[in-house]
Every structure is written in C-alpha cells, then in structure tokens.
C-alpha positions as CSV (number, residue, x, y, z in Angstrom):
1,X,15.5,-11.4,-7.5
2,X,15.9,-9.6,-4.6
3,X,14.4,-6.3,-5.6
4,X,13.7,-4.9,-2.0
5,X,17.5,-4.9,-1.5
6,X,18.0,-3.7,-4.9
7,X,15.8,-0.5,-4.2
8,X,17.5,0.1,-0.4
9,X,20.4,0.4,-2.6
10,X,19.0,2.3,-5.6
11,X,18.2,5.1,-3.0
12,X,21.4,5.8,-1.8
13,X,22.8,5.6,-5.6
14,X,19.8,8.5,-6.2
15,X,21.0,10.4,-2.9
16,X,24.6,10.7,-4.8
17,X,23.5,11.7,-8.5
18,X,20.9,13.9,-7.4
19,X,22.5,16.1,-4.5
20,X,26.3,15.3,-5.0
21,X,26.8,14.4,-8.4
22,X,24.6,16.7,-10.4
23,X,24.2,13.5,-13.1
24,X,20.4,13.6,-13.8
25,X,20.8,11.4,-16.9
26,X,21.9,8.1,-13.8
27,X,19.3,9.4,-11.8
28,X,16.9,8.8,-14.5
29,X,17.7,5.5,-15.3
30,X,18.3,4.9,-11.8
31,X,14.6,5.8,-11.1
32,X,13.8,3.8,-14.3
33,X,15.1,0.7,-12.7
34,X,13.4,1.0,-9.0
35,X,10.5,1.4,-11.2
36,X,10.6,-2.1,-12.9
37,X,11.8,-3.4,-9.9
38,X,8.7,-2.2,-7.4
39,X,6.3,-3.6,-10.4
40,X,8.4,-6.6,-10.1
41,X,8.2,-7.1,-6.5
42,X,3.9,-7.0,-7.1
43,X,3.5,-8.8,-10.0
44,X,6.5,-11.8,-10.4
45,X,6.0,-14.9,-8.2
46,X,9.5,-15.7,-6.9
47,X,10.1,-19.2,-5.6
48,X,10.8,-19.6,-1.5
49,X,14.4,-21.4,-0.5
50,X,14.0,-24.1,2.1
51,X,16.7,-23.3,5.5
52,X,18.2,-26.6,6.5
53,X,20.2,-26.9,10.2
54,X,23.5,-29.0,9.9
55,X,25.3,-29.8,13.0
56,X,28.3,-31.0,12.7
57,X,29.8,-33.4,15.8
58,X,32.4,-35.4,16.8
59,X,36.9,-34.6,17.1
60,X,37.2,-35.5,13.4
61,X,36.1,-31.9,12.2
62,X,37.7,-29.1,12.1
63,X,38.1,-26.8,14.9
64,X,35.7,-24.1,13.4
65,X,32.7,-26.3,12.7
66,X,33.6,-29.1,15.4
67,X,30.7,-29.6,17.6
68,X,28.6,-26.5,16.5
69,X,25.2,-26.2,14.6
70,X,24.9,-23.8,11.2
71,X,21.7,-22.6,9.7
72,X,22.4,-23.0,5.6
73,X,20.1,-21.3,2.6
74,X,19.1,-24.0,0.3
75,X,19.2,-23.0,-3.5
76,X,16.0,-22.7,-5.6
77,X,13.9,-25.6,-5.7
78,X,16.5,-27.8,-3.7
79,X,15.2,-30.3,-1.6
80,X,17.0,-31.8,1.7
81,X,18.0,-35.2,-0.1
82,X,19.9,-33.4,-2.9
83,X,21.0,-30.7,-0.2
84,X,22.6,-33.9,2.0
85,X,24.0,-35.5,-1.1
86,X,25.3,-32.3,-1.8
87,X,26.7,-31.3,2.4
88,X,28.6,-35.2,2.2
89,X,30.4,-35.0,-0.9
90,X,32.4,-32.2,0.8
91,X,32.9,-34.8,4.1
92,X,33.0,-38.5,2.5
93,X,33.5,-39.8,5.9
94,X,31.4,-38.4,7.5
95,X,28.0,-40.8,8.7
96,X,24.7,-38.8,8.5
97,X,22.4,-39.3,11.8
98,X,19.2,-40.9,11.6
99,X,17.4,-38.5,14.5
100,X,16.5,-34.9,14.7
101,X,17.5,-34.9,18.8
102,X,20.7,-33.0,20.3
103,X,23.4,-36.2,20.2
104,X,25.2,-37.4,23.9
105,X,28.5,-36.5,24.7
106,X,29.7,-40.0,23.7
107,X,28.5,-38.7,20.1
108,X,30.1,-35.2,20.9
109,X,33.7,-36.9,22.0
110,X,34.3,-39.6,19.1
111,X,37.1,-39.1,16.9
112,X,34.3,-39.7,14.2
113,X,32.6,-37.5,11.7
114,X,28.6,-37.4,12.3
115,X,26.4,-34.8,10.3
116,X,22.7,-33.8,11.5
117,X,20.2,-32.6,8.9
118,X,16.7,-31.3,8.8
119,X,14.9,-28.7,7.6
120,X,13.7,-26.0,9.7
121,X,11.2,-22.5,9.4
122,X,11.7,-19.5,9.2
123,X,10.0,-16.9,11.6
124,X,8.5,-13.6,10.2
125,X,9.7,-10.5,11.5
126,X,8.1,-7.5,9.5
127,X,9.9,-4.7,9.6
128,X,7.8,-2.0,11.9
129,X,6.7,0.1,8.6
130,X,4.5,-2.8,8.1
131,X,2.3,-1.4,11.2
132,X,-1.2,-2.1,8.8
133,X,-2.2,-5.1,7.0
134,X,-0.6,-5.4,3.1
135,X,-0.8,-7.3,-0.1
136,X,0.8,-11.0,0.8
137,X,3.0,-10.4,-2.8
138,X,4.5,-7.7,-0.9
139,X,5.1,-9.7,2.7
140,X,6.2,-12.6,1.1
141,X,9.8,-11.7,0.6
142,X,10.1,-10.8,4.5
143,X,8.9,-15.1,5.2
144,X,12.3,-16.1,3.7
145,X,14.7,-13.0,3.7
146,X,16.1,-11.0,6.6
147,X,15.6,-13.8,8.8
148,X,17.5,-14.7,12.1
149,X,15.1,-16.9,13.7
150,X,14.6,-20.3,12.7
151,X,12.1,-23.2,14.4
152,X,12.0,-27.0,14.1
153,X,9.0,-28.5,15.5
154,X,8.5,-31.9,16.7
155,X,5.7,-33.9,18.0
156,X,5.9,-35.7,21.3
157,X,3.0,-37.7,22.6
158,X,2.2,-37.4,26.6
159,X,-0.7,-39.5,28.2
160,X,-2.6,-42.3,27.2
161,X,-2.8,-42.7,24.2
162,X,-6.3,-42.0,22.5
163,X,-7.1,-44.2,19.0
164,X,-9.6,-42.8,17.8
165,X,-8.6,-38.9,18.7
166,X,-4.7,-38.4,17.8
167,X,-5.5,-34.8,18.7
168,X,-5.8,-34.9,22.4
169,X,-2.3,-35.8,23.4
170,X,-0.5,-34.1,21.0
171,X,2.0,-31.8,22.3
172,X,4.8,-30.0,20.4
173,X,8.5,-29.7,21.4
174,X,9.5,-27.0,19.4
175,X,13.0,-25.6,19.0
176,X,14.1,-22.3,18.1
177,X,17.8,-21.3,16.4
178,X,19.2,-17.8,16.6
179,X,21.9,-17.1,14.3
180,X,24.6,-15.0,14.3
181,X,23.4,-12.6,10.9
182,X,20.3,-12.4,9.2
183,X,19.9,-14.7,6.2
184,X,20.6,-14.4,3.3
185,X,24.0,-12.4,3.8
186,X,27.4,-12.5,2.3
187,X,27.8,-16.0,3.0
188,X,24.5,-18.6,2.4
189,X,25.1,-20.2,6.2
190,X,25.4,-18.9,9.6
191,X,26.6,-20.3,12.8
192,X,23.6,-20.8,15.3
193,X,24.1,-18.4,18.5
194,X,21.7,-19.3,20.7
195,X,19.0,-22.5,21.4
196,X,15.9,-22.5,23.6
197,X,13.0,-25.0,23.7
198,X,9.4,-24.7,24.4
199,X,6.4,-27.1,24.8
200,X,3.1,-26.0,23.0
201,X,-0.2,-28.1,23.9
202,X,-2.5,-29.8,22.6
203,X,-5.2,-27.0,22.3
204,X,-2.2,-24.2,21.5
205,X,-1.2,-27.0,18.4
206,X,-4.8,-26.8,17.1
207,X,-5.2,-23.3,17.2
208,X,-1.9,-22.4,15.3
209,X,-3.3,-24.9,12.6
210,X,-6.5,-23.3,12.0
211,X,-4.6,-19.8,12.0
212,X,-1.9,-21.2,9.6
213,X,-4.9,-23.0,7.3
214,X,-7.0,-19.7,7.7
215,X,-4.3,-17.4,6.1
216,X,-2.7,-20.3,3.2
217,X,-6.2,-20.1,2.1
218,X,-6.2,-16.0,2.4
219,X,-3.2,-16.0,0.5
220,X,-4.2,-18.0,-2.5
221,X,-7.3,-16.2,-3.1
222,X,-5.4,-12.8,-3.1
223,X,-2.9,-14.3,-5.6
224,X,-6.2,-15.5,-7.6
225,X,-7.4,-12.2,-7.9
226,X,-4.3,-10.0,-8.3
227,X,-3.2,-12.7,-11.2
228,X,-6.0,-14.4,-13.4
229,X,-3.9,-16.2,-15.4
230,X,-2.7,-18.7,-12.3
231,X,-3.6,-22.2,-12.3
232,X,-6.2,-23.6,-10.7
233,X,-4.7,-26.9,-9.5
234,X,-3.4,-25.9,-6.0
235,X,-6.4,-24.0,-5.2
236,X,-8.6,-27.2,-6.3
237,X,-6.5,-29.3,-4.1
238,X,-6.4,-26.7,-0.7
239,X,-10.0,-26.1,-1.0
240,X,-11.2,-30.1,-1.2
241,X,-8.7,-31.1,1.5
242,X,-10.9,-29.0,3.5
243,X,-14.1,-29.1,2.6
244,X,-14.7,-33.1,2.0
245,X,-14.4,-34.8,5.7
246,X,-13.6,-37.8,3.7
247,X,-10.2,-36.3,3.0
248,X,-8.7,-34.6,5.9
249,X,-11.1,-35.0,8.5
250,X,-11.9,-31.5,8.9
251,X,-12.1,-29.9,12.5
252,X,-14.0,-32.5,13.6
253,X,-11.0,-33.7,15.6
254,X,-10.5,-30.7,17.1
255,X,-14.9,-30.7,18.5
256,X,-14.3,-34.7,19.6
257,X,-11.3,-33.2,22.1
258,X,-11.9,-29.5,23.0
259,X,-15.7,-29.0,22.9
260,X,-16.3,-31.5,25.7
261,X,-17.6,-31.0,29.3
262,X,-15.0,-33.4,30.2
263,X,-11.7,-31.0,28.6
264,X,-13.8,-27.8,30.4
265,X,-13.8,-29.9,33.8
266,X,-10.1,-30.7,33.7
267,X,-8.8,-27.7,32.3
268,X,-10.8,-24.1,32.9
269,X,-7.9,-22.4,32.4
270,X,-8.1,-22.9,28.4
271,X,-11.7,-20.9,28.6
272,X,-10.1,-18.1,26.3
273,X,-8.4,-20.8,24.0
274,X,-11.2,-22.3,23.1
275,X,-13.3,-19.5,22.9
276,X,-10.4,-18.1,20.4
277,X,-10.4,-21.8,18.5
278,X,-14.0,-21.8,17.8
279,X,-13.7,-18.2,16.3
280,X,-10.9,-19.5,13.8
281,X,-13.5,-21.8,13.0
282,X,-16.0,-19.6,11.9
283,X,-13.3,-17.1,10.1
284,X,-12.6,-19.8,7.7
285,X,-16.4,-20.0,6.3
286,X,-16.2,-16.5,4.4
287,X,-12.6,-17.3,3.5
288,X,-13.7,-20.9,1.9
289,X,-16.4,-18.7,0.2
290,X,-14.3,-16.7,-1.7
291,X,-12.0,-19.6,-2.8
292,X,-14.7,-21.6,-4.3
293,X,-16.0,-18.1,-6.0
294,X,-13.2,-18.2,-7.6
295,X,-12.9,-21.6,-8.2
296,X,-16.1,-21.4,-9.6
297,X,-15.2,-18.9,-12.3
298,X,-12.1,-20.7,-13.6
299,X,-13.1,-24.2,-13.8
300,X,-13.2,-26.1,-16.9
301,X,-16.1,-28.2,-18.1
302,X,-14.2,-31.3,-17.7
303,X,-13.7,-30.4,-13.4
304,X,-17.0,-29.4,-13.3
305,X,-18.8,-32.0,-11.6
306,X,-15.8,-31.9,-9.1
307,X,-17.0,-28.7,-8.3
308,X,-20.0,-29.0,-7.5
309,X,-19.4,-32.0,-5.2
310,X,-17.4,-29.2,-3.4
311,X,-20.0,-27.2,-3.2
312,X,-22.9,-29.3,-2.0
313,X,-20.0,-30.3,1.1
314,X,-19.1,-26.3,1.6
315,X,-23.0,-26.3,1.8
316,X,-23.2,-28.6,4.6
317,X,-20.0,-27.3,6.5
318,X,-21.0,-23.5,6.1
319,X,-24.9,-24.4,7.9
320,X,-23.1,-26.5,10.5
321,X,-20.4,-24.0,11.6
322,X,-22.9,-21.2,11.1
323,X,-25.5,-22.4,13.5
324,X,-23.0,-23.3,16.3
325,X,-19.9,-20.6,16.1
326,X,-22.2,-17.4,14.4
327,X,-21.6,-16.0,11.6
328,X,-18.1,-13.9,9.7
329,X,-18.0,-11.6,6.8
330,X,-15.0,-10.3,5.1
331,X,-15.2,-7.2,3.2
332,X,-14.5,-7.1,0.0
333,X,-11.7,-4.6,-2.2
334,X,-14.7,-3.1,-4.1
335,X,-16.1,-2.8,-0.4
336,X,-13.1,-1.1,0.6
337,X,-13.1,1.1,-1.8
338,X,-16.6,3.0,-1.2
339,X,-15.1,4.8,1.2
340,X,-13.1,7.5,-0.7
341,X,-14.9,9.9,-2.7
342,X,-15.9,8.2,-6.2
343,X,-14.6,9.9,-8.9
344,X,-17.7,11.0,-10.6
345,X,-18.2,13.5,-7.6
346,X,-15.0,14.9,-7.6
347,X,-15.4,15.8,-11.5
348,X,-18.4,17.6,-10.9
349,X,-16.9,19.7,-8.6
350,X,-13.4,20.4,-10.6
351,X,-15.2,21.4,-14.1
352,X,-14.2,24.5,-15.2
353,X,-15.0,28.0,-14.6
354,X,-17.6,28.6,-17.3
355,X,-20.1,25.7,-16.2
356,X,-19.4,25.2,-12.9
357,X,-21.6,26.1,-10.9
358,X,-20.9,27.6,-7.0
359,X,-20.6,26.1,-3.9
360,X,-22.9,27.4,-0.6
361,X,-19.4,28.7,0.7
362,X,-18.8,31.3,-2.4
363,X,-22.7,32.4,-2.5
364,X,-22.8,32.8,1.4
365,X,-19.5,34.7,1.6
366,X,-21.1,37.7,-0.3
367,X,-22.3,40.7,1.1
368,X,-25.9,41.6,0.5
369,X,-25.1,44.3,-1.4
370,X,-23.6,41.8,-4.2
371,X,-19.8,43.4,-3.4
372,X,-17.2,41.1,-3.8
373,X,-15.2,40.1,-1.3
374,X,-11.8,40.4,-1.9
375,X,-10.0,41.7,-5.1
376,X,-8.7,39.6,-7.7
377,X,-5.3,38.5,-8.3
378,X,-4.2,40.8,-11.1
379,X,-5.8,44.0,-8.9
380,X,-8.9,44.1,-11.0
381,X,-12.1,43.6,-9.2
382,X,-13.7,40.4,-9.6
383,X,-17.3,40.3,-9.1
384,X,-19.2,36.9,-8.7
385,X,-20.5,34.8,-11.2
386,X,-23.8,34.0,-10.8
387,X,-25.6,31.2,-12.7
388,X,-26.8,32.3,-16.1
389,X,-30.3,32.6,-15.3
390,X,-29.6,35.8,-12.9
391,X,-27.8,37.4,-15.7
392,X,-29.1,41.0,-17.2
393,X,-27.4,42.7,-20.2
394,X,-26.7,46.5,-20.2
395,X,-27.5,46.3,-24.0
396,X,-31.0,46.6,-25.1
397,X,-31.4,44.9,-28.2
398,X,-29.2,41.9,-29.2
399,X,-27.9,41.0,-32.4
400,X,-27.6,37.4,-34.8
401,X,-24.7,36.4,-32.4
402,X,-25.8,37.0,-29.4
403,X,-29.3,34.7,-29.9
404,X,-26.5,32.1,-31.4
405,X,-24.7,32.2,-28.4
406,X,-28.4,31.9,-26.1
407,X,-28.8,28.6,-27.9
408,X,-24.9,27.2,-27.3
409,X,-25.8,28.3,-23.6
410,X,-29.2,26.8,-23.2
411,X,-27.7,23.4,-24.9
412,X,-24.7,24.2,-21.9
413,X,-27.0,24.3,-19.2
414,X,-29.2,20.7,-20.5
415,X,-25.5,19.0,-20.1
416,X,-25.4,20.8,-16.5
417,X,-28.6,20.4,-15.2
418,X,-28.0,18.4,-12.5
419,X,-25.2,20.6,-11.1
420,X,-27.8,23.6,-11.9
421,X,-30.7,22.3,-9.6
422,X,-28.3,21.6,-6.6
423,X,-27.5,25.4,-7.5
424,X,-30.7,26.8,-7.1
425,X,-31.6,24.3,-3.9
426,X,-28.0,25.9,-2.7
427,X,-28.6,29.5,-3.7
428,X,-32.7,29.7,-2.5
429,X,-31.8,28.9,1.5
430,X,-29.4,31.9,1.6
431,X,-30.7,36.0,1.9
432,X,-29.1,37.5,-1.1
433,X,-31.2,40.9,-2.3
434,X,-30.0,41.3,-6.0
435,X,-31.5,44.5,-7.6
436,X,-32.4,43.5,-11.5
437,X,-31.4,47.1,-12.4
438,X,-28.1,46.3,-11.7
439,X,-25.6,44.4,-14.1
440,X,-23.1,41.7,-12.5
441,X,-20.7,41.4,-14.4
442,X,-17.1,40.2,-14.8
443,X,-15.1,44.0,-14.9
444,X,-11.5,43.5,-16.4
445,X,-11.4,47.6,-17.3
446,X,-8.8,49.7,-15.9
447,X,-9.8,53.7,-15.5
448,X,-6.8,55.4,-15.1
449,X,-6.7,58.6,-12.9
450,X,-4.8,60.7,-16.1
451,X,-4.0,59.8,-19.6
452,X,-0.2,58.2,-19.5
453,X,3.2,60.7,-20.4
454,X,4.5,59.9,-23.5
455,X,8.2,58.3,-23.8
456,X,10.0,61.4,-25.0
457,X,8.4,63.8,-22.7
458,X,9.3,61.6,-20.2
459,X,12.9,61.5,-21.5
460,X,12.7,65.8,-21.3
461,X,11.7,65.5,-17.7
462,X,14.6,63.2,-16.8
463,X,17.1,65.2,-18.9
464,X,15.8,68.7,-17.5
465,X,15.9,67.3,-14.3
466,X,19.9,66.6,-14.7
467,X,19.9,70.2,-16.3
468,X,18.2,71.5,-13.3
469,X,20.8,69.8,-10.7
470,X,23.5,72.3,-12.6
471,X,21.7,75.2,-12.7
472,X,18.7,75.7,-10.4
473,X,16.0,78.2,-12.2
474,X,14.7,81.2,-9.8
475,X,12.4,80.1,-6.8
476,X,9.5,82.2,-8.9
477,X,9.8,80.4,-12.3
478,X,8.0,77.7,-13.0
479,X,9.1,74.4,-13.5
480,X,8.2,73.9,-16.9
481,X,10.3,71.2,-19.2
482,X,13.0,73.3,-21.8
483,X,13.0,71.6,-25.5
484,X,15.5,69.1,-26.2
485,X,18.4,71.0,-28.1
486,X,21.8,69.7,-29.3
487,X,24.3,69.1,-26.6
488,X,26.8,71.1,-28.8
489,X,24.3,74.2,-28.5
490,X,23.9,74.0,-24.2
491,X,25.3,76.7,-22.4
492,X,26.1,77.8,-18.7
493,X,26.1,81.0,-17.2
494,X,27.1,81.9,-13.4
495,X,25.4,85.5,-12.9
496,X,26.3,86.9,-9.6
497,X,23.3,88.4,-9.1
C-alpha cells in the first residue's frame, strides 16, 4: 500500500516506454495504474505501523548488535507485547528490562543478554513540495514513511509537587533517535546513529497538547467530510473527551497554572507562550463546531440524547472561551471556493458565435467608420457582428422564410436577454456613428481581378513555352499560344537569315 513509492517508480517506467522504448500500449496501462493508485492514495484509509526502539546490551550478543540501539517497523496492527513476544523468541535468554532509561556500564559489561523495548514517534518531515497546506489523506503517508527521526518522551517531575495542579511541574525529557536510513527501507530496522536529549516545560508541554488536540480534531472532520460512510464512534468519543469537564478536565488545568499573576511574576519571559497558549484555546472553538456539525448529522436516534448533552456543554465552553480569548472562524471549502470564477459566468461568456453577444473590448476596437480591424483568417474580410437589433437587409421585401426565421430569432434573443441588456449598457457608453443606409454584414465573396485560364490553355502555355525555349519567334511577333498538334507532326527549321 505504498502507492507514493509505486508512482516515483511508475514515472521512470513511463520515461522508458515513452521516449526510449516507443511501447505506448505499457505506457497506457502504466498511466492506468498511477491512475488507481493516486485515487487510492485519496480515498483508502491505510492503517499506521507503530516504530519500536530495541537496544540490545550486554557481552552475550553478538558483535553487530552488542551494545547498540535499532529502530524496528512494527507490522500492521502489531502491538509492543506481541512485538516483544515476538523480538525474545529469537533470544530465549535474553531478560527484557523493566525501565525506558540508558542502562550503567555494569549493565553494558555483563556477559548477560538484556533487551530494552518501547515504542517511540515518528517525526514529520514533508518533503518541500508540500510548501501550502493539503488534504491530511494526502500527508498521512509522510507521519509514518520516509522517516529518520524518531522521539520518546518521558515525563519528569521537578519542584514541589502540587495535588491539585499535576500541570505545573510537569516537565518532559524527551529523546530523539536518528537512524542510519529512512524507514521503511530494504530492511524493516535500522541501527540508531545519533542520540540527543532535550527538556521541554511545563508551559512548552501544554502548548504542544492543545496544538496536537487542535489538529486530531482537524483531521477527523476532514475525514468526515471527504468520506460519509465513516463511523461515528471515534468522533463521539474525541469530541466528549473534550467538551464534558467531567471527563478530561478540559484546559482548566492549564488557567489554574499559567493564567496567574503569580506564573507572570516568576516567569516574564513566557509572555509570548502564553499569549500563543491562549490563542490555541480559542482555535479549538470553530474546530469543535464543525465536529459536532457533523456529529449532528450522523447521529442515530438512539445517541441522540448524548448529543445534545454535548451540545448544551459545547454551549457553555464556546461563551466562556469566547468572552475571555476572542473569537476564531475557519473558512469553510464552499468558502474557499467563491473565489474562482463560478461556472455560470464563464458559460455566458464561451457560448457560441451566433448568440453571443460582444465584449466592450471588440465594440471599442472598431473604427468609427464601422471598418474592421484586421482581416480574417482565411483572407476574407470579416466585418463585425453586431447584435440583431442593428441589423438592416439589402433586400426589400422578405419572403415565408425569412418571417420564420424573425420568429426563431426573437424566441433566440428571450433565451439571451440577459446577455443582450449588458450588450446594450456595453455598446450605449461607447461613440460608434453607424449609418442605417449601410448594410453590415458577414462578406465571404471573393471578386477576382479576371475570370481563371482554363486547364488546357494552361497546358498550351506551358508546352509553347518549352516550344519557344527551341526556337525563339521574331522580336516583332507576338507571343500568341500555337494549337496543340501531334508530336509526330512538329517540325524545326534553322533559317540563316
């Protein structure tokens, strides 16, 4: 299922068959392929491996694994119990450690076998054409592929400790794993290259989590609307998690140990943090919105008084966060979308020829003596078409047909009538003097300046010019073309006069 490799691929395989290979009939199914595949990539939901490190310590290893840390790709679904059950059959030996720290060197020296296991993240890197925001179907694959960067996180409590705020003195010691190769590659695991830590705060820990709950939420909606036929479970359980303080607690927390005088007192430098936290707050009012929109619109009878407990708390949350950190709206797609040129305009302005009417640039471009400006492609001169109410026939009298055709006309220009009064708005404003004597038509005749030779006289003129190459007449006759005669019957005479 990894299309977006597939297609890297696909397009050197199309580079060959179109431009080396001359083999359209693989190029076609070729295309046919990266075709499925890019629908694929938008509309399948692919499951997301978990990344485990595995060090591996102590003298009983092997030499090529001894005392070294490896980054492995779980398979699908595959959680780190069955992934452990799975590392020690391979080392029966082996003891698994109980803690997530780096070991000692008395750990490091033993002739023992002791195996380190925990799952870590991977961190996004988007390649650089991603330079604009895109659909999260399309990002998704980048969270878990072409990785080289990995992070374990782990928190670590400094200060006193504060029961009834966990919040305040929560820091995070967080490592981060480098790997030799980007994962996945021809092997599922990678030895680690490089290891650094760093400590993230208290403050710097609550702001990550509002920005990590603010897109989860994001992303479900967007799967909601690109696919109706999801369920409606995970989004029931996000959206009450947050909205009901009896269940998570909300941001609360984050108020009882940021918003304070005291934290501002002890800690001025964290003006812009909080100032940043408190607009994460207010993003996530438009973005619970939406979710419970949607929620809304799928829910069964038998949730429904569940949602509308939700929405009497989103209620209360959305006047409290509105009255203390402003207000946030997201536009929508159909938002998004007024932009462009609707589609209803551009038809009126790509009918065709016989009911369209003219643009301010093709009536102002004329001279005032109604001559066109330029001549037609096919070297006949084509004068402009004005609308049919300017129009004056060269023929007196009109016949059965032509009062027909009036009607089919008139019926024409009910259909175009709108198009036909922005005409005449368009056409009033500029200074054309049109003289009703004169007839503007559309002129397709060709007046030649002589009637055309016929074939065979042009044949005579061809052949009496090879006749005349031989034997030049007199410079006082005239050039006049002989008859054609048998070539049995042609004679030459040289005169020496």
């Amino acid at each position: 299922q990894m299309w977006e490799e597939a297609i890297a691929l696909g397009k050197e395989l199309a580079e060959q068959y179109e431009n080396e290979m001359f083999d359209y009939e693989q190029l076609s199914e070729l295309l046919r392929k990266q075709a499925q595949f890019y629908e694929n990539i938008v509309k399948v939901i692919r499951p997301k491996p978990d990344y485990f490190a595995v060090g591996y310590y102590g003298q009983g290893f092997p030499t090529f694994i001894r005392n070294k840390v490896f980054i492995y790709r779980g398979k699908e679904y595959e959680r780190r119990e069955d992934f452990e059950a799975r590392l020690l059959t391979q080392f029966p030996n082996a003891e698994k450690m109980k803690t997530t720290s780096p070991p000692g060197d008395d750990i490091k020296t033993s002739s023992g076998q002791y195996i380190q296991c925990f799952t870590v993240k991977p961190k996004l890197d988007l390649p650089a054409k991603f330079h604009r925001p895109v659909s999260e179907q399309i990002v998704s694959f980048y969270r878990v592929n072409e990785v080289q960067r990995f992070e374990y996180s782990r928190p670590v409590r400094k200060g006193e400790k504060n029961p009834d705020n966990e919040f305040a003195n929560m820091w995070i010691e967080r490592t981060i794993y480098v790997t030799a190769y980007k994962l996945p590659g021809i092997l599922r695991w990678f030895e680690v290259k490089s290891v650094f830590m760093v400590e993230i705060s208290p403050l710097e820990n609550a702001i990550e989590t509002m920005q990590l709950t603010n897109d989860k939420i994001n992303n479900m909606v967007q799967q909601h609307l690109n696919d109706p036929n999801l369920p409606i479970n995970p989004l029931s359980m996000l959206l009450n998690g947050i909205v009901d303080p009896a269940v998570m607690g909300g941001f609360a927390n984050y108020e009882k140990a940021f918003f304070t005088e005291k934290y501002m007192h002890e800690h001025p430098e964290d003006h812009d943090k909080i100032e940043k936290l408190k607009d994460l707050i207010a993003w996530q009012i438009p973005f619970l919105a939406e979710g419970i929109r949607i929620h809304g619109e799928k829910v069964t009878e038998a949730l429904r008084p569940f949602h509308e407990r939700m929405e009497a708390c989103f209620r209360q949350l959305k006047d409290k966060v509105e009255k203390q950190y402003g207000v946030r709206a997201i536009l929508s797609s159909l938002d998004d979308r007024r932009g462009s040129r609707p589609r209803s305009m551009v038809r009126s302005f790509t009918m065709p020829s016989s009911s369209r009417p003219l643009s301010v640039a093709s009536v102002s471009s004329l001279s005032s003596d109604s001559t066109p400006s330029r001549p037609g492609s096919d070297g006949f001169v084509l004068e402009p078409l004005l609308p049919k109410k300017m129009h004056s026939r060269s023929q007196d009298k009109l016949d059965k047909d032509d009062l027909d055709k009036d009607k089919k006309e008139k019926k024409k220009e009910k259909r175009n009538s709108k198009h036909q009064e922005i005409f005449d708005k368009e056409f009033k404003s500029t200074d054309i003097s049109l003289q009703q004597a004169e007839a503007v038509i559309l002129s397709e005749t060709i007046s030649p300046l002589r009637p055309q030779r016929p074939k065979s006289q042009v044949l005579n003129v061809m052949s009496s010019e090879r006749r005349f190459s031989v034997s030049p007449a007199p410079p006082g006759s005239q050039l006049t073309p002989p008859p054609i005669t048998p070539r049995t019957k042609l004679a030459f005479s040289i005169q020496p006069s």
